[in-house]
N, C-alpha and C positions, 0 to 999 in steps of 0.2 A: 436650399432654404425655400419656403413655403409662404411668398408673399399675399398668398389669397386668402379670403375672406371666411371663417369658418361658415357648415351651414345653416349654424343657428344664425350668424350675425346675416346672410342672405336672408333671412327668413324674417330678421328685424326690420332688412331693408325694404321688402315687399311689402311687409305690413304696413311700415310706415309709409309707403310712394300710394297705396290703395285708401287708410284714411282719411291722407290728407288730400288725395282727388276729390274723397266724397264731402268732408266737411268744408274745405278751403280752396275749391277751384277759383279760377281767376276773377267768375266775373262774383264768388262770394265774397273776395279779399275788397273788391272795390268798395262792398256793401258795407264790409265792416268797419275799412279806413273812415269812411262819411259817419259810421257810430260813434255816437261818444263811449259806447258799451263796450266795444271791439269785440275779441275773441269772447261767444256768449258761456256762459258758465255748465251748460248740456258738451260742448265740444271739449272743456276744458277735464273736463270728469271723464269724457272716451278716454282721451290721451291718457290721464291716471291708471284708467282700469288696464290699459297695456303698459302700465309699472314707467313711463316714459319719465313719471317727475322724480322717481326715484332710482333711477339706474344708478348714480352713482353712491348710495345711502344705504348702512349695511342693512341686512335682515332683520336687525333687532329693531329697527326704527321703523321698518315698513317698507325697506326699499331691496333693490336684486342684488347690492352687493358687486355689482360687474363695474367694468375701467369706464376711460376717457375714448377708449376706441369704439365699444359701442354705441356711448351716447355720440358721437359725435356721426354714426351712421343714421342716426336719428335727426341728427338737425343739418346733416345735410339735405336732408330730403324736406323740413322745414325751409330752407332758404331756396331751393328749387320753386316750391307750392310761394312763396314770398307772404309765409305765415305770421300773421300780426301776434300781438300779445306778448305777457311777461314771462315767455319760458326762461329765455337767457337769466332775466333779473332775480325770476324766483328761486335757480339753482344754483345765483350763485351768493344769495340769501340764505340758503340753504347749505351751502357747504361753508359758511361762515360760523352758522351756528356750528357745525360737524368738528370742526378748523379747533375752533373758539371758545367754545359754552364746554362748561360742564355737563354731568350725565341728567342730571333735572334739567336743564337747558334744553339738553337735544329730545328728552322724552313729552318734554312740553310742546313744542314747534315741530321735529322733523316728522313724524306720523302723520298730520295735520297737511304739513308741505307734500309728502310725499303721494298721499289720497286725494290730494285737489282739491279739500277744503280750506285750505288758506294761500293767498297769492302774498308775495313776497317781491322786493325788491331793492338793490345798492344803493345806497347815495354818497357819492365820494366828489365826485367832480363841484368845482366850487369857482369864483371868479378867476384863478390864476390859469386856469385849463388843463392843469398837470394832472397827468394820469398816476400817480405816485403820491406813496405818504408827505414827500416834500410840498405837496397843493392844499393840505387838508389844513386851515383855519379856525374851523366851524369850534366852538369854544363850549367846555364842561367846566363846569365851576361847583366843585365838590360842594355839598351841602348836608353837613352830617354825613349818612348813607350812603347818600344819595348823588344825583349828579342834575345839573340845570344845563341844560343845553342853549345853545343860540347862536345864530348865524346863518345863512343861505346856502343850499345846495343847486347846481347847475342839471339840468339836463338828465334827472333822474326818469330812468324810463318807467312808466309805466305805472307813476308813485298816484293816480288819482282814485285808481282799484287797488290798491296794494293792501290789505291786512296788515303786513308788519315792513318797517323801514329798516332796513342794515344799516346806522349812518357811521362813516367816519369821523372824530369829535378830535381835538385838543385838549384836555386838561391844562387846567389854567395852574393850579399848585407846579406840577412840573414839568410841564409843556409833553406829557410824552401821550403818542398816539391811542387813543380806546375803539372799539366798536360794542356801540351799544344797538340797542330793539327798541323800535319807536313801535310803537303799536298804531295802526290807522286810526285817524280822527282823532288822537289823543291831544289834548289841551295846549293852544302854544303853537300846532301845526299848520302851518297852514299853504294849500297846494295852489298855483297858477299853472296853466296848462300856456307849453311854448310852442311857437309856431317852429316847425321841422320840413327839409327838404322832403325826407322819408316820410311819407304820411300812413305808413302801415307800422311807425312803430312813435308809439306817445312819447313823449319824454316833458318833462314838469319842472317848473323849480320850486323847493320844498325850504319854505323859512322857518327858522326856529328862534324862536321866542318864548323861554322860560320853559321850554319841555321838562317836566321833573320826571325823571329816570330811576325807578329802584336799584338796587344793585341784582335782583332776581333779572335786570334788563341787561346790563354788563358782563359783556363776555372774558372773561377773567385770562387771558391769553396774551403773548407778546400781539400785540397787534400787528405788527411794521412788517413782520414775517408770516403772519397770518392775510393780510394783503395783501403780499408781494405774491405770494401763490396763489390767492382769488384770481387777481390779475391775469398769471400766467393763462391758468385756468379758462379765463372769460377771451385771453387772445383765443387757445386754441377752439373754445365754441363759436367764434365769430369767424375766423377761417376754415370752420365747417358750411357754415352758413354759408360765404362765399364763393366758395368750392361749389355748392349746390348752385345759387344762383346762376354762377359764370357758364356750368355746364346746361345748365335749360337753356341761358342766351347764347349758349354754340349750338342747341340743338334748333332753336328758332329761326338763325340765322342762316343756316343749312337749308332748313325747311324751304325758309321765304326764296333761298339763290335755286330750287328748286323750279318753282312757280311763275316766280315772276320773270317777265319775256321783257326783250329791248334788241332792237335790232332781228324780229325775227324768232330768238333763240330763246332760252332762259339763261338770264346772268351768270347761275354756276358753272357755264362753261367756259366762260370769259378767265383765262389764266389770272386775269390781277384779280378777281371774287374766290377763285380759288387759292391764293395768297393767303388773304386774308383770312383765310375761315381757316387755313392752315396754321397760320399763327396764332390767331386764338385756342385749338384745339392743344399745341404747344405749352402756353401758359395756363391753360386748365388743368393738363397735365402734370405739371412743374406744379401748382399749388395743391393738387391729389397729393402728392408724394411729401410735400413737403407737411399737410395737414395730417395726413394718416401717419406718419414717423413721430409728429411731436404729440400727436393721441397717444400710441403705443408707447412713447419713451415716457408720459404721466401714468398711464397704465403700469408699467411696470417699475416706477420710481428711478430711471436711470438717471444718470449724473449730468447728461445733459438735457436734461427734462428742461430746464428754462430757456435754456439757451433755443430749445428745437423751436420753443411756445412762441417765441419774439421771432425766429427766423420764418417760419409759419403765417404768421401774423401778417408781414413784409413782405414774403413774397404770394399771399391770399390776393392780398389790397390790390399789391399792383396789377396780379392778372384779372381782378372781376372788374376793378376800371378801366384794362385794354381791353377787354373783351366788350364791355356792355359800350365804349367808345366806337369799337371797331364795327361793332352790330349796326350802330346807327350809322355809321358811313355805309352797309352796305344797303339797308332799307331805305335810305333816303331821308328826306325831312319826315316822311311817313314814323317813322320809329321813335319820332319826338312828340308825338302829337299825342292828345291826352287820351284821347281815342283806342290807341295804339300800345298797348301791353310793357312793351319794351322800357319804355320811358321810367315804367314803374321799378323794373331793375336796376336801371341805370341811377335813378334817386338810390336805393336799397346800397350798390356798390360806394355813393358818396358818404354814406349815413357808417355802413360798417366800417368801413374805412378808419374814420376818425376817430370810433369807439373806442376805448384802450391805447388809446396811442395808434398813430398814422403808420403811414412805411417807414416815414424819413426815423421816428420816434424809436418805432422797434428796431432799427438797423442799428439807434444810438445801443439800446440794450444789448444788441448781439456785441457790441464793436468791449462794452462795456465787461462782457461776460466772459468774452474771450482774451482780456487784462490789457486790449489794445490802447 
């Protein structure tokens, strides 16, 4: 068996590692975090024009048609670069509508999403903190047609440029879950920007006060189950992401046990620095294997497609916060410092983390999946 990388998806991966040098190197990411504008809308139309928003959205919409393995060689090399902006939010915005809407639904929004003319983004998280339709509150109150929306969303990323809102709602007639289309700036909305460890990636809370909703906005789908595989979905892009990051902060922390001298020598000869970066390289590993399986097992619809998403997830978390932990014990206070690169990983590793549910969260889903 043939665990290597075809050479179109090689050819994905160079592309993307060469972009994103050129529009997102380190010291451009700093520049962007301090924007209130972040990723600017020139950078965001490159990424389009190499089909990146719509890898997973068939041909008919505008998109290639290809799995979760490709895109997720794509954003590994995103979380490497520590790439700001709503990629994660707009696709998975976008595979709601895909999930969700009818054929005028997807023919209205996913061409639009998939060309970089509209940014998109989730809002689900609400005060109880639940990653799951059991946290979703936020209240629809049939009106005729239509639906009135109201209530607060948590920590929606990215919702202050967003074009269109994904929200998770309640219905109030009989409490069962919807997801409807907010449109940006639509009447009733209204965005506060929250202060985040992560400063490369926005996140807002988004209240709702009388949103009136057409049903042309309602995605007419079982919801609960339309989520529950957004979710899965959104683990395994965040443990692409972290897959990336942890392996730049093994390659940094090499570099630095390189260079820097104590006693004489350089560090990396010291058997306990050479531990350590063994260990890390370990769970870098262990989160490759475990990311790329539950890519390929959504790529190909297998039976433990959820189960791989949430095991994935769990063991991403835990290596990109021993790694980005064990980096700054070996650079010293140096690697905390604002100065200092690292630090910005290390925020990145707390932030994805907690997105979709933590380790301890996804470990409950595996425990839950496997009828434990």
């Amino acid at each position: 068996m043939d665990f290597s990388f075809t050479p179109e998806q090689e050819l994905l991966r160079r592309t993307a590692r060469d972009l994103l040098a050129d529009c997102a190197p380190i010291e451009r990411v700093r520049i962007m975090m301090a924007d209130p504008a972040g990723l600017d809308d020139a950078d965001w139309r490159r990424m389009a024009a190499l089909g990146w928003h719509g890898l997973l959205f068939p041909e008919e919409y505008g998109g290639s048609g290809l799995g979760m393995l490709d895109l997720a060689i794509v954003l590994e090399e995103m979380g490497r670069a520590l790439l700001p902006g709503p990629f994660i939010g707009t696709l998975l915005a976008g595979l709601a509508v895909l999930a969700g809407g009818n054929d005028a639904q997807r023919r209205r929004w996913l061409p639009r999403l998939c060309d970089g003319s509209l940014r998109a983004t989730l809002a689900l998280l609400e005060e109880s903190g639940r990653w799951d339709a059991a946290g979703v509150d936020a209240r629809a109150r049939p009106d005729g047609d239509a639906l009135v929306l109201s209530g607060t969303k948590r920590f929606v990323p990215e919702a202050a440029r967003a074009d269109l809102l994904v929200c998770a709602v309640r219905r109030d007639d009989d409490r069962a879950l919807a997801l409807v289309v907010v449109e940006g700036g639509a009447r009733g909305v209204a965005i506060t920007p929250l202060a985040a460890m992560d400063r490369t990636r926005r996140v807002d809370a988004v209240a709702l006060d009388g949103v009136r909703v057409g049903p042309e906005n309602v995605l007419s789908c079982d919801a609960e189950a339309v989520l529950a595989h957004l979710l899965d979905r959104g683990r395994i892009a965040l443990a692409a992401d972290m897959v990336g990051g942890a392996a730049r902060v093994l390659e940094m922390t090499v570099e630095y046990a390189k260079v820097r001298r104590q006693f004489g020598r350089a560090i990396g000869s010291f058997q306990a620095i050479q531990h350590q970066c063994a260990d890390m390289l370990v769970e870098v590993e262990k989160a490759k294997a475990a990311t790329y399986y539950a890519a390929y097992a959504d790529a190909e619809s297998a039976d433990d497609a959820a189960l791989a998403a949430a095991t994935a997830k769990a063991i991403a978390g835990d290596a990109y916060r021993f790694v980005a932990a064990r980096a700054i014990q070996v650079h010293g206070g140096i690697g905390f410092t604002w100065e200092h690169d690292l630090h910005l990983y290390f925020k990145r590793a707390q932030s994805d983390e907690v997105t979709f549910g933590d380790a301890t969260w996804s470990r409950e889903l595996v425990a839950r999946r496997l009828g434990l």
